[in-house]
PyMOL Python script that loads the backbone (N, CA, C, O; Angstrom):
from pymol import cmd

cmd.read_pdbstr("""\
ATOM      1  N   UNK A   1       0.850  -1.172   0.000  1.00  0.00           N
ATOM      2  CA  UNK A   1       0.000   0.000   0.000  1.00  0.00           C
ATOM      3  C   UNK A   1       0.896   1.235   0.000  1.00  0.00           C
ATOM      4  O   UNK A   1       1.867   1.324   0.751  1.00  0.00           O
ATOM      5  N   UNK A   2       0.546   2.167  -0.850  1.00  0.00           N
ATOM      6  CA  UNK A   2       1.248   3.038  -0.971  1.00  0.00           C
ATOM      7  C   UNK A   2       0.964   4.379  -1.048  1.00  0.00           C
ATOM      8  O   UNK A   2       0.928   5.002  -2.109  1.00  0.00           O
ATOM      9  N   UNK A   3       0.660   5.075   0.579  1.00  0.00           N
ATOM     10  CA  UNK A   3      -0.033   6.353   1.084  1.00  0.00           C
ATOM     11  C   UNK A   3       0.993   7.316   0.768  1.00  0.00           C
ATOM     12  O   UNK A   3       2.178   7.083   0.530  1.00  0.00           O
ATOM     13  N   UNK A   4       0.461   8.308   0.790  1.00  0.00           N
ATOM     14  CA  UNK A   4       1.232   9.705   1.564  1.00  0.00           C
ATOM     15  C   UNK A   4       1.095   9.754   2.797  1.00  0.00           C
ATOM     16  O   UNK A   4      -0.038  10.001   3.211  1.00  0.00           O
ATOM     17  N   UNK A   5       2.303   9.516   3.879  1.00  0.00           N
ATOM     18  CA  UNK A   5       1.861  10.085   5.248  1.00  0.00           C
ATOM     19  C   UNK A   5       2.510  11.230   5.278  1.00  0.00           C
ATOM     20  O   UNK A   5       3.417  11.690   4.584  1.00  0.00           O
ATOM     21  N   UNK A   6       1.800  11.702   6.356  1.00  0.00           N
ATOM     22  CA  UNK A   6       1.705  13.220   6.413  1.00  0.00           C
ATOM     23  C   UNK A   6       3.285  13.318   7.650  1.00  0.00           C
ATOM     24  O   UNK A   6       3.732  12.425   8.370  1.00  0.00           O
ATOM     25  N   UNK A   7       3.769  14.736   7.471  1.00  0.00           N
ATOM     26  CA  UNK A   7       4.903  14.379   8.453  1.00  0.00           C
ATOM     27  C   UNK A   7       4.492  14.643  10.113  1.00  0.00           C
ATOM     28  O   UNK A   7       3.561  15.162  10.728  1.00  0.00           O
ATOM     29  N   UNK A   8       5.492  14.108  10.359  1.00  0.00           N
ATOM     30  CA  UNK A   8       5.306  14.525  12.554  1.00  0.00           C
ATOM     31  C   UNK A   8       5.056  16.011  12.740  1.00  0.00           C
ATOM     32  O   UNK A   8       5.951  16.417  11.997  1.00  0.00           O
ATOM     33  N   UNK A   9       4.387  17.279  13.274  1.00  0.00           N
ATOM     34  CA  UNK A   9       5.330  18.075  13.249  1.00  0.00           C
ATOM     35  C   UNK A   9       4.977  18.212  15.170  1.00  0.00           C
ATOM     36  O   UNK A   9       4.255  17.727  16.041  1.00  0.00           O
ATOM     37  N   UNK A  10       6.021  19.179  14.981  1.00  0.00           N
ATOM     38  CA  UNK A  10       6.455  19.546  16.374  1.00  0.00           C
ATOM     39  C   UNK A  10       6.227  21.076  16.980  1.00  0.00           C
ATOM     40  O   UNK A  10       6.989  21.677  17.738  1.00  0.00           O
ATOM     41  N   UNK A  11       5.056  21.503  16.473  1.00  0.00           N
ATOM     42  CA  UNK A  11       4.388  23.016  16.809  1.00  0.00           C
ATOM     43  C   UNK A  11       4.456  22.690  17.987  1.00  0.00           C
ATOM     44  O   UNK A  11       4.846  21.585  18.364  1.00  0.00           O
ATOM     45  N   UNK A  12       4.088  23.604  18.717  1.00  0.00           N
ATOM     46  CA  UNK A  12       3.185  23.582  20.338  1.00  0.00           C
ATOM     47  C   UNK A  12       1.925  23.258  20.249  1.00  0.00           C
ATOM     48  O   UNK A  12       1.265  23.791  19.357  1.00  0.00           O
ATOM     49  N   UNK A  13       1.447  22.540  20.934  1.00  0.00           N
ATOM     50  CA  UNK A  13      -0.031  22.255  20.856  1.00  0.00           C
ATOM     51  C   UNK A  13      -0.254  21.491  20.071  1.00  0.00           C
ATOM     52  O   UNK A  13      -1.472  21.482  19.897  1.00  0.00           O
ATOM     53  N   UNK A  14       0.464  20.465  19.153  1.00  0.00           N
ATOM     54  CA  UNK A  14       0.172  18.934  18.476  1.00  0.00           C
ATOM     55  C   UNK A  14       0.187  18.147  19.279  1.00  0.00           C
ATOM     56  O   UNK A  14       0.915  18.044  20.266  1.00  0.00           O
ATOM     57  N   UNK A  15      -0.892  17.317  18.794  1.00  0.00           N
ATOM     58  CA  UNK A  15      -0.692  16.360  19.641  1.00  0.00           C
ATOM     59  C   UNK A  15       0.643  15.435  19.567  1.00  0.00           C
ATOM     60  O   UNK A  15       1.227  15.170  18.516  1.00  0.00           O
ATOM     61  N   UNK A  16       0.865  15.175  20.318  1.00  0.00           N
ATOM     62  CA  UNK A  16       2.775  13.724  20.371  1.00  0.00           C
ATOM     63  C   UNK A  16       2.554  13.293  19.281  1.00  0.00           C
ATOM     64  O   UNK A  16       1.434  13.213  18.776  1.00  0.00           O
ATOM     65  N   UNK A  17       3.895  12.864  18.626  1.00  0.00           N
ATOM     66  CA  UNK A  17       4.177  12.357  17.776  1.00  0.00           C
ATOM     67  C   UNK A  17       3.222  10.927  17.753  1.00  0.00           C
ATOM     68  O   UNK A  17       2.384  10.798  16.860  1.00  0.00           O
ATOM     69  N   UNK A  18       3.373  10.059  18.605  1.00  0.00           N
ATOM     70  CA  UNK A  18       2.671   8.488  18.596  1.00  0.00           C
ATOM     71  C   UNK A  18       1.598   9.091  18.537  1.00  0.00           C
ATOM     72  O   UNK A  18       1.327   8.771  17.380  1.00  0.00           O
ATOM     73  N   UNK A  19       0.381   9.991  18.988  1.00  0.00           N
ATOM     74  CA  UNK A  19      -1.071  10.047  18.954  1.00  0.00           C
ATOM     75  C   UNK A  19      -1.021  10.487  17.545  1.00  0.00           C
ATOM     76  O   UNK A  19      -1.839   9.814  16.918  1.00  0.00           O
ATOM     77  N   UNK A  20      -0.346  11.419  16.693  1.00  0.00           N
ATOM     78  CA  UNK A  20      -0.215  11.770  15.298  1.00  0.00           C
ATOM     79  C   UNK A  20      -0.136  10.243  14.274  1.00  0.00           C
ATOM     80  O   UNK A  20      -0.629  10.062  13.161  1.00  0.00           O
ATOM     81  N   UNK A  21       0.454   9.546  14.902  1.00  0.00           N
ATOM     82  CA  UNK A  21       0.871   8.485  13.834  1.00  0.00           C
ATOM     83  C   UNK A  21      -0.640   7.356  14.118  1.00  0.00           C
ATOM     84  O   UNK A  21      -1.274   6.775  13.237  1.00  0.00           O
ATOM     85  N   UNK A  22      -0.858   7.326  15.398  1.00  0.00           N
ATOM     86  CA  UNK A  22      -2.368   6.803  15.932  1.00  0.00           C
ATOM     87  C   UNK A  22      -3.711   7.042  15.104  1.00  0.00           C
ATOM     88  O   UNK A  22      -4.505   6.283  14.548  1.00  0.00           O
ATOM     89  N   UNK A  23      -3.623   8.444  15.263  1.00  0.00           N
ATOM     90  CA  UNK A  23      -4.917   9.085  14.515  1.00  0.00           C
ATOM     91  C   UNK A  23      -4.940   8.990  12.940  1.00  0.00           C
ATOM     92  O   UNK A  23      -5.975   9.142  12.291  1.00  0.00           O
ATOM     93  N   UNK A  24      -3.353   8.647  12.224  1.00  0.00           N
ATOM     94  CA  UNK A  24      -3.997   8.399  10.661  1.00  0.00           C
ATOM     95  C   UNK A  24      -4.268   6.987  10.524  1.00  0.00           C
ATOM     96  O   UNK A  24      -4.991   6.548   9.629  1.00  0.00           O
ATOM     97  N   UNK A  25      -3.463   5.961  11.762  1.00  0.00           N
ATOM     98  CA  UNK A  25      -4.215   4.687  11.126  1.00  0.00           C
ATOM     99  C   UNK A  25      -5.451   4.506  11.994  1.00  0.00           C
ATOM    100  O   UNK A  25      -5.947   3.391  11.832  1.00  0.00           O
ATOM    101  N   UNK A  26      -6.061   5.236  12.823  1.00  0.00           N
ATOM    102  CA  UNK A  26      -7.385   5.572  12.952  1.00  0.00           C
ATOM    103  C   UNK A  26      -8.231   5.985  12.260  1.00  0.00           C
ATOM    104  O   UNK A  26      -9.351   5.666  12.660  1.00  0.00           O
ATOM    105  N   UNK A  27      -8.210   6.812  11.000  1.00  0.00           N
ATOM    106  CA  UNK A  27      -8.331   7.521  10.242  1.00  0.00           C
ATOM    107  C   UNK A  27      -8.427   6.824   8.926  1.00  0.00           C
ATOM    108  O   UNK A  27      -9.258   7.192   8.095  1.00  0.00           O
ATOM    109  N   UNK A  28      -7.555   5.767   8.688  1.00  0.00           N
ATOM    110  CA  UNK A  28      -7.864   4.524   7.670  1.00  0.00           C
ATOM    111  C   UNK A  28      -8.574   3.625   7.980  1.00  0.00           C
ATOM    112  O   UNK A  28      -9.178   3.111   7.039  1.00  0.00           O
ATOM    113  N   UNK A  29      -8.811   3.073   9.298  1.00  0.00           N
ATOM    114  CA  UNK A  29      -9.619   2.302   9.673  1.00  0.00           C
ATOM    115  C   UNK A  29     -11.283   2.422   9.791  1.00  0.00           C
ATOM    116  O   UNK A  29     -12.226   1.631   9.778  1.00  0.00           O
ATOM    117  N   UNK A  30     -11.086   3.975   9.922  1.00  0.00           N
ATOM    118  CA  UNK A  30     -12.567   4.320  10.238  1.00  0.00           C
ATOM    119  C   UNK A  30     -12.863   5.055   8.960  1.00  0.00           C
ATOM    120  O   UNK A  30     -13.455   6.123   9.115  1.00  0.00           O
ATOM    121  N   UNK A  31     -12.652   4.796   8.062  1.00  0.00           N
ATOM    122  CA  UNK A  31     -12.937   5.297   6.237  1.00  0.00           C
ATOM    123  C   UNK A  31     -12.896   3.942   5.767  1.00  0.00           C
ATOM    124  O   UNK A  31     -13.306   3.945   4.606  1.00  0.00           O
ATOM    125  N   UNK A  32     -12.517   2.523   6.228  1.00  0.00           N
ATOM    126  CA  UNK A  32     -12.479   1.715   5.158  1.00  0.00           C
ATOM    127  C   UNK A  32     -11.420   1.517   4.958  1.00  0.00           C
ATOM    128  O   UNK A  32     -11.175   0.354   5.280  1.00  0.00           O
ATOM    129  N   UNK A  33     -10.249   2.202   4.437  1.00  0.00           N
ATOM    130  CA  UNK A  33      -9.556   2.514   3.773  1.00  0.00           C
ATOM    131  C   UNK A  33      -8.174   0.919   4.434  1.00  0.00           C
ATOM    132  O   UNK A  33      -7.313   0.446   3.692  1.00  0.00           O
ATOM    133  N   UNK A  34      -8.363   0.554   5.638  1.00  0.00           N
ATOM    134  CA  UNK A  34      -7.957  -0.478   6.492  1.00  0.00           C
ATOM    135  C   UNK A  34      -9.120  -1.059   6.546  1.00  0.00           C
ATOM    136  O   UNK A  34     -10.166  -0.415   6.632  1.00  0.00           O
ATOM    137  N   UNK A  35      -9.060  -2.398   6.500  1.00  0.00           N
ATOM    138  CA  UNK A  35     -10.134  -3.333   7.350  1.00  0.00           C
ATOM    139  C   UNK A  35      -9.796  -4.775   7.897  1.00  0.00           C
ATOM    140  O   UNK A  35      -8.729  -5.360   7.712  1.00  0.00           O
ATOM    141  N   UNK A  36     -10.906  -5.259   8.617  1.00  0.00           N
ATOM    142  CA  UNK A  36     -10.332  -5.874   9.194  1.00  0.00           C
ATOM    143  C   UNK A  36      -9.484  -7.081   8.621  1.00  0.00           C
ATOM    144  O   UNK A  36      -9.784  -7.700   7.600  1.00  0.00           O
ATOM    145  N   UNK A  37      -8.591  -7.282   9.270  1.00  0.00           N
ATOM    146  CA  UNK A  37      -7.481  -8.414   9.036  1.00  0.00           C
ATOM    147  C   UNK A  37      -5.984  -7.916   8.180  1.00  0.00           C
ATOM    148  O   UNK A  37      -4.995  -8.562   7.836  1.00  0.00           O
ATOM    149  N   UNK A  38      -6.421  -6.214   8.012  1.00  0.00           N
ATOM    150  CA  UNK A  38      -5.054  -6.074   6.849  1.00  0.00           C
ATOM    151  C   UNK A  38      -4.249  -5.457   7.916  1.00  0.00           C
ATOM    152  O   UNK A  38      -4.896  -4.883   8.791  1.00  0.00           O
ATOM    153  N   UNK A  39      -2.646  -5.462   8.044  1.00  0.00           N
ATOM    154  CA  UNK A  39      -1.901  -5.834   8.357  1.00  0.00           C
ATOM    155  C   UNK A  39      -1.367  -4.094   8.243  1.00  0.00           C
ATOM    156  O   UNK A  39      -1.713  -3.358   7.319  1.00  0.00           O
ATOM    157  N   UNK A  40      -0.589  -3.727   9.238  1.00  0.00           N
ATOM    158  CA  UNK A  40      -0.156  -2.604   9.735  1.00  0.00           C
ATOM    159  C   UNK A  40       1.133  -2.869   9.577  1.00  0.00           C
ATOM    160  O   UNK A  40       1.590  -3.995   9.775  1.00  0.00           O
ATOM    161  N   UNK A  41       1.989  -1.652   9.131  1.00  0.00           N
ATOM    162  CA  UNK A  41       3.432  -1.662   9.221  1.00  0.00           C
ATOM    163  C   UNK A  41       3.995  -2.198  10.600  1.00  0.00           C
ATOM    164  O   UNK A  41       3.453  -2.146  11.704  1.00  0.00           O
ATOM    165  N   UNK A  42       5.295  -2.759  10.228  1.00  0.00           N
ATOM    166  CA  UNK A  42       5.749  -3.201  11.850  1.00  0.00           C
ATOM    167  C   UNK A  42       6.325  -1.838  12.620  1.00  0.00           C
ATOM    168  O   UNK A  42       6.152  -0.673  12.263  1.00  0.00           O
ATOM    169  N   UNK A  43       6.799  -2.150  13.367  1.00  0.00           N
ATOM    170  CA  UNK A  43       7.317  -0.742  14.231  1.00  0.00           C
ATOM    171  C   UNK A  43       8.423  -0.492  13.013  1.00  0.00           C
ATOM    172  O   UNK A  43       8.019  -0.029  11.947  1.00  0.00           O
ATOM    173  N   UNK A  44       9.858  -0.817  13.205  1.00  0.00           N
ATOM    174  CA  UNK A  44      10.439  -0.528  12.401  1.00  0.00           C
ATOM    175  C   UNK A  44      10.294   0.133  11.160  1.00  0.00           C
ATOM    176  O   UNK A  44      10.793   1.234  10.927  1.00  0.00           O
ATOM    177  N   UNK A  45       9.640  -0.502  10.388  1.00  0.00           N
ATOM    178  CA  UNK A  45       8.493  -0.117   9.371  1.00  0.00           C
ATOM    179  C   UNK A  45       8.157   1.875   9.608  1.00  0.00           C
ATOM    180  O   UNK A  45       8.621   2.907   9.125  1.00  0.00           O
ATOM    181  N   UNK A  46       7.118   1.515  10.611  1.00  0.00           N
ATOM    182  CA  UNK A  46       6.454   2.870  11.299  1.00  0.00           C
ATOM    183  C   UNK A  46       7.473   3.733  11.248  1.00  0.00           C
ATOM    184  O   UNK A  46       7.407   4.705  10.496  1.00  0.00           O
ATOM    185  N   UNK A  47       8.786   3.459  12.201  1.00  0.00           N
ATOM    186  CA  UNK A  47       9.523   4.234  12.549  1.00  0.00           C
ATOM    187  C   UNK A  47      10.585   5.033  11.820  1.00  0.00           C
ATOM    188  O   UNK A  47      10.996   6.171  12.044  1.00  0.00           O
ATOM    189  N   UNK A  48      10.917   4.175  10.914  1.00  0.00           N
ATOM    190  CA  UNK A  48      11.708   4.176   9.185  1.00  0.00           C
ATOM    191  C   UNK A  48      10.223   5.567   8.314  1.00  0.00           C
ATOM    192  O   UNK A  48      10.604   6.732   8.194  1.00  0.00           O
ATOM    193  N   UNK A  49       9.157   5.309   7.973  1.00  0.00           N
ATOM    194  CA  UNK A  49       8.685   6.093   7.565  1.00  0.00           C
ATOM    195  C   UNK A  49       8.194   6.816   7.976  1.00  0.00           C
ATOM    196  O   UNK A  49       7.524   7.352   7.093  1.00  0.00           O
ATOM    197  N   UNK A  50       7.960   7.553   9.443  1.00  0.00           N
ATOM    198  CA  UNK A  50       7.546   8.341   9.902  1.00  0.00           C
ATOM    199  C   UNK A  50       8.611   9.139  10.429  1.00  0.00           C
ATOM    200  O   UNK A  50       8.282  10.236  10.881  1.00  0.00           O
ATOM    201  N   UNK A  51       9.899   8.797  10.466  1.00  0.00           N
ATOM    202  CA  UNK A  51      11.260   9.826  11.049  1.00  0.00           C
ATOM    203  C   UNK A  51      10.977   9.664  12.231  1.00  0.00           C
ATOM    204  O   UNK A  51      10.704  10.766  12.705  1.00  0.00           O
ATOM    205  N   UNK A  52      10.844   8.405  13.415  1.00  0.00           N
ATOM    206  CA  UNK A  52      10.648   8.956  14.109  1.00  0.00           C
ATOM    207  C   UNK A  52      11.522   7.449  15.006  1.00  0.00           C
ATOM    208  O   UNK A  52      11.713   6.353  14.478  1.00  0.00           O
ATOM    209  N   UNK A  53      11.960   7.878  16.573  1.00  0.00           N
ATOM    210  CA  UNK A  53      12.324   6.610  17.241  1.00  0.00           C
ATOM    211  C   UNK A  53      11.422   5.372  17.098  1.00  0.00           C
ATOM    212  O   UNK A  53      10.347   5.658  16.569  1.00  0.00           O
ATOM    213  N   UNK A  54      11.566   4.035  17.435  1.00  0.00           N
ATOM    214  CA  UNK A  54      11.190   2.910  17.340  1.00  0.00           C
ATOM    215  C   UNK A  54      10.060   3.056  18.512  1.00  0.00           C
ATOM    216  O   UNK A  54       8.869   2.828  18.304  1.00  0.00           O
ATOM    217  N   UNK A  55      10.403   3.320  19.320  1.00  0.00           N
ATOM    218  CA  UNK A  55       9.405   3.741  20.735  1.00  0.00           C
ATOM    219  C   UNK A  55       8.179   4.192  20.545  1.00  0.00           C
ATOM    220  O   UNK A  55       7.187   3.639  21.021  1.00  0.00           O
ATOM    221  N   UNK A  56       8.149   5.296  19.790  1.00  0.00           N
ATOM    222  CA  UNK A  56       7.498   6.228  19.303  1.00  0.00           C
ATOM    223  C   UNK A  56       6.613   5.715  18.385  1.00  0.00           C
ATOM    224  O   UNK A  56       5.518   6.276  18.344  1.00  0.00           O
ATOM    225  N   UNK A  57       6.845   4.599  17.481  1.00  0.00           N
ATOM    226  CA  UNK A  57       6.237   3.821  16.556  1.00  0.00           C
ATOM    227  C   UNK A  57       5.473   2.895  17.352  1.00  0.00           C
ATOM    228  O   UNK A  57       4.264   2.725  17.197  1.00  0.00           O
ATOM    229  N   UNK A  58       6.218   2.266  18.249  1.00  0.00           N
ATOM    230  CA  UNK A  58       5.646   1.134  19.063  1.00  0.00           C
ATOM    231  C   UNK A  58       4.517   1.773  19.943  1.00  0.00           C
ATOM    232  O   UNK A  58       3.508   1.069  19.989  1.00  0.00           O
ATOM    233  N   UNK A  59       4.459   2.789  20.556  1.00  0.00           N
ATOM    234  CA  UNK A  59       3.702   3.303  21.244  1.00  0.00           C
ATOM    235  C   UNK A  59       2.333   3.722  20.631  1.00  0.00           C
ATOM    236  O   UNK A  59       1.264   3.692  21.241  1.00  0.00           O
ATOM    237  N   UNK A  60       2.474   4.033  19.611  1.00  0.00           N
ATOM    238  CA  UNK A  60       1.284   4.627  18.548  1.00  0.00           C
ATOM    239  C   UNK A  60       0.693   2.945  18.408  1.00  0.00           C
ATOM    240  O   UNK A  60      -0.453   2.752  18.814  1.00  0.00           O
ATOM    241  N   UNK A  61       1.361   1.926  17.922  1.00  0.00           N
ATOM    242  CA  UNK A  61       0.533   0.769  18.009  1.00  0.00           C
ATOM    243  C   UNK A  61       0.010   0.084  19.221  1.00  0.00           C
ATOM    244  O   UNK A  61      -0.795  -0.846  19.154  1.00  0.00           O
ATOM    245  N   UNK A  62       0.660   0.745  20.739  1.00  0.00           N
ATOM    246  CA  UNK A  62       0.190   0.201  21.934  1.00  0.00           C
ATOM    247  C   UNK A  62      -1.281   1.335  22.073  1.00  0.00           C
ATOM    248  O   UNK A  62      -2.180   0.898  22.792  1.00  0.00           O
ATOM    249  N   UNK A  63      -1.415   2.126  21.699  1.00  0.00           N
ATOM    250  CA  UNK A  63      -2.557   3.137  21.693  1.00  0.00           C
ATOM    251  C   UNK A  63      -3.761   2.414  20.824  1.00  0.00           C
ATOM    252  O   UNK A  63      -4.959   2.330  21.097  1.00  0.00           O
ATOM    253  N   UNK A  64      -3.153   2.008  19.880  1.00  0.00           N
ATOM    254  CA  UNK A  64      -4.360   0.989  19.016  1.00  0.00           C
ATOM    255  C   UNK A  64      -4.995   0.158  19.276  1.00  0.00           C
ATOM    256  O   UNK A  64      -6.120  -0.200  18.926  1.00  0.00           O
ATOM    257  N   UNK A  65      -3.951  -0.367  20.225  1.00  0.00           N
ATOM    258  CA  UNK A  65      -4.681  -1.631  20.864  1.00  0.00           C
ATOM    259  C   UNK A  65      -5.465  -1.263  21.748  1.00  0.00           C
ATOM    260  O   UNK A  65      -6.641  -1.624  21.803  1.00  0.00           O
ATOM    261  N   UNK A  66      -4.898  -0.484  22.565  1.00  0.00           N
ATOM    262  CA  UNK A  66      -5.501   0.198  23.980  1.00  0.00           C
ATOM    263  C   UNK A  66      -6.963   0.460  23.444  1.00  0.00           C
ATOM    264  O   UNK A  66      -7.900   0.512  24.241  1.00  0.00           O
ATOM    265  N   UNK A  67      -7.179   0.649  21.878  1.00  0.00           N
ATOM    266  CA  UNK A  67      -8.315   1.119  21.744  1.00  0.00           C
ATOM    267  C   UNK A  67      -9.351   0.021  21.085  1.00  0.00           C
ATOM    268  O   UNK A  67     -10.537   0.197  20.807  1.00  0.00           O
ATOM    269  N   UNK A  68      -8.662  -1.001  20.940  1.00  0.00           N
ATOM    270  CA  UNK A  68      -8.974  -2.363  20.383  1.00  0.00           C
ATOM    271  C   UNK A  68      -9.532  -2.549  19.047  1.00  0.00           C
ATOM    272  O   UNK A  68     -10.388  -3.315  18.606  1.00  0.00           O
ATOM    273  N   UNK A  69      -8.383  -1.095  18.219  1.00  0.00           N
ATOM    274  CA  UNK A  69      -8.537  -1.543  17.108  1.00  0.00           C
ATOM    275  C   UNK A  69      -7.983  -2.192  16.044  1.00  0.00           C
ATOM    276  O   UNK A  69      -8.186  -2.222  14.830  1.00  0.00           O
ATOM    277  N   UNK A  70      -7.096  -2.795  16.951  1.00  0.00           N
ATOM    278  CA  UNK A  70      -5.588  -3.785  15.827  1.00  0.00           C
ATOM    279  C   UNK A  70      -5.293  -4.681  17.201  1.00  0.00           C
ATOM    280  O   UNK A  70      -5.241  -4.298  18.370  1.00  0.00           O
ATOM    281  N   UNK A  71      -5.149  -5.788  16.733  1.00  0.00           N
ATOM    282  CA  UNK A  71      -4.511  -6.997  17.391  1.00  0.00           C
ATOM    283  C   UNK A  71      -2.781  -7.318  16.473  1.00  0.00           C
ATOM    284  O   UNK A  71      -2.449  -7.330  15.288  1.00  0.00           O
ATOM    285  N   UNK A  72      -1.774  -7.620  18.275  1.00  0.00           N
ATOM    286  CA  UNK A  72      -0.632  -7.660  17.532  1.00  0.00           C
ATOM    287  C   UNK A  72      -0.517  -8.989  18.093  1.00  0.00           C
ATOM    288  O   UNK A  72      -0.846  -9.354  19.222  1.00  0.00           O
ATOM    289  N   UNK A  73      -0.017  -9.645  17.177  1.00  0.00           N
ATOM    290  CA  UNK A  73       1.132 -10.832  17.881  1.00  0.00           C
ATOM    291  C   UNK A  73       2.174 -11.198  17.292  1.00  0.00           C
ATOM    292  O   UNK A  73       2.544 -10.212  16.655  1.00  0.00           O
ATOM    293  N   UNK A  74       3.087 -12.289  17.072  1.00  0.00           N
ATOM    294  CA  UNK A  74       4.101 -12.227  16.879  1.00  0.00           C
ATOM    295  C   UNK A  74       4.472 -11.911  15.799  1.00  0.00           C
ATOM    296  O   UNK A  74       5.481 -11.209  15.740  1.00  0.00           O
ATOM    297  N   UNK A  75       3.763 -12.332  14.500  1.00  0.00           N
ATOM    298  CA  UNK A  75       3.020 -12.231  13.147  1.00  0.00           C
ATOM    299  C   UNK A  75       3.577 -10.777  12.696  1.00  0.00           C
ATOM    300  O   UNK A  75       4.249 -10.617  11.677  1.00  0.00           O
ATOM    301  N   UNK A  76       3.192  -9.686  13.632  1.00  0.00           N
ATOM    302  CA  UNK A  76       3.194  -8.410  13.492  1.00  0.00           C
ATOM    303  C   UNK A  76       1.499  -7.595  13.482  1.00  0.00           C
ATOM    304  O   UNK A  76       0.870  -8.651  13.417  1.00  0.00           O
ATOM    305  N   UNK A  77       0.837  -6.943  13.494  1.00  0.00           N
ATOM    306  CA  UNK A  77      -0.456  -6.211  13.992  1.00  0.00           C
ATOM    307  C   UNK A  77      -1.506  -6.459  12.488  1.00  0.00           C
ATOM    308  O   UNK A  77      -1.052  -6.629  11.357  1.00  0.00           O
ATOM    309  N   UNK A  78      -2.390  -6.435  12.712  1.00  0.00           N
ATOM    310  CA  UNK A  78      -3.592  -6.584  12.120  1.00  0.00           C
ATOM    311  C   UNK A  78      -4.749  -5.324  12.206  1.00  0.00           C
ATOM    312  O   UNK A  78      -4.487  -4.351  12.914  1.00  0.00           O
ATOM    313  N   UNK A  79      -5.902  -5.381  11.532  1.00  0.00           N
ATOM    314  CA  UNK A  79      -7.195  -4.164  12.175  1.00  0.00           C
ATOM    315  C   UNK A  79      -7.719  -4.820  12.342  1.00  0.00           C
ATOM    316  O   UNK A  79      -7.702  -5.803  11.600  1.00  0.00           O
ATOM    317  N   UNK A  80      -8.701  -4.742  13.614  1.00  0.00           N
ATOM    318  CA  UNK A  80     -10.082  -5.291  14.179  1.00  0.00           C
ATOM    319  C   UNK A  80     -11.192  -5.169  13.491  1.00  0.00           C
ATOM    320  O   UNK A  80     -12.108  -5.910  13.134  1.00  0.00           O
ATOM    321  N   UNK A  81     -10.751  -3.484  13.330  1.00  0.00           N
ATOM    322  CA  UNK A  81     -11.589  -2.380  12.823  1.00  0.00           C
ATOM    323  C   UNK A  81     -12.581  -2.339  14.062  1.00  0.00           C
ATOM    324  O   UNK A  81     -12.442  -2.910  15.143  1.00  0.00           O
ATOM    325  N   UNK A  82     -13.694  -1.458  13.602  1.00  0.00           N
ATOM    326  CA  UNK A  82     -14.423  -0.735  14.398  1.00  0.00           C
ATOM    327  C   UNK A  82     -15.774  -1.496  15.121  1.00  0.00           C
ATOM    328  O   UNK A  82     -16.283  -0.946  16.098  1.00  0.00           O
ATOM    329  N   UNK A  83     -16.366  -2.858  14.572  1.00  0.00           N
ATOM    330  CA  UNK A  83     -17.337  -3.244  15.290  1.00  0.00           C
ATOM    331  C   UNK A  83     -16.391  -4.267  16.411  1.00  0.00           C
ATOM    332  O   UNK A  83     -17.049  -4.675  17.368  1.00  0.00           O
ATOM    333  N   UNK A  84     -15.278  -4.595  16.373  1.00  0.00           N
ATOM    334  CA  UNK A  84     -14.614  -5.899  17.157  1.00  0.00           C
ATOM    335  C   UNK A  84     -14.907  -5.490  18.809  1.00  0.00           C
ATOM    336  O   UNK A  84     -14.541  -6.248  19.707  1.00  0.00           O
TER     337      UNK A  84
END
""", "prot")
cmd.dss("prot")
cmd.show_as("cartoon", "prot")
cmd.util.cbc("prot")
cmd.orient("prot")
């Protein structure tokens, strides 16, 4: 798949970098545009195209879950999507 992501930025008053990277694959998920069972960049992945630490990547996918809309396991992360 081959998006434009948008970059990090670092104004005052953005939200963190991980809730930025959160909200566009929130943002695919809840358009369709993801569904369930398709497969999310790995962190590395994330972190490589978003400029940003590995942490920072990983954290944006611990927020996803937190919200139970991607299941990870060893495999690497998936979408629930929105009725799961």
């Amino acid at each position: 798949m081959h998006t434009i992501i948008p970059p990090i930025t670092g104004i005052h008053r953005t939200p963190p970098p991980y809730m930025q990277i959160a909200d566009y694959y929130r943002e695919l998920i809840s358009t369709g545009a993801l569904r369930d069972g398709d497969r999310l960049p790995t962190v590395a992945d994330l972190a490589e195209t978003w400029k940003c630490s590995p942490g920072t990547a990983h954290k944006a996918l611990r927020q996803l879950r937190a919200e139970r809309l991607i299941n990870t396991r060893r495999q690497g992360s998936t979408v629930r999507g929105w009725a799961a």
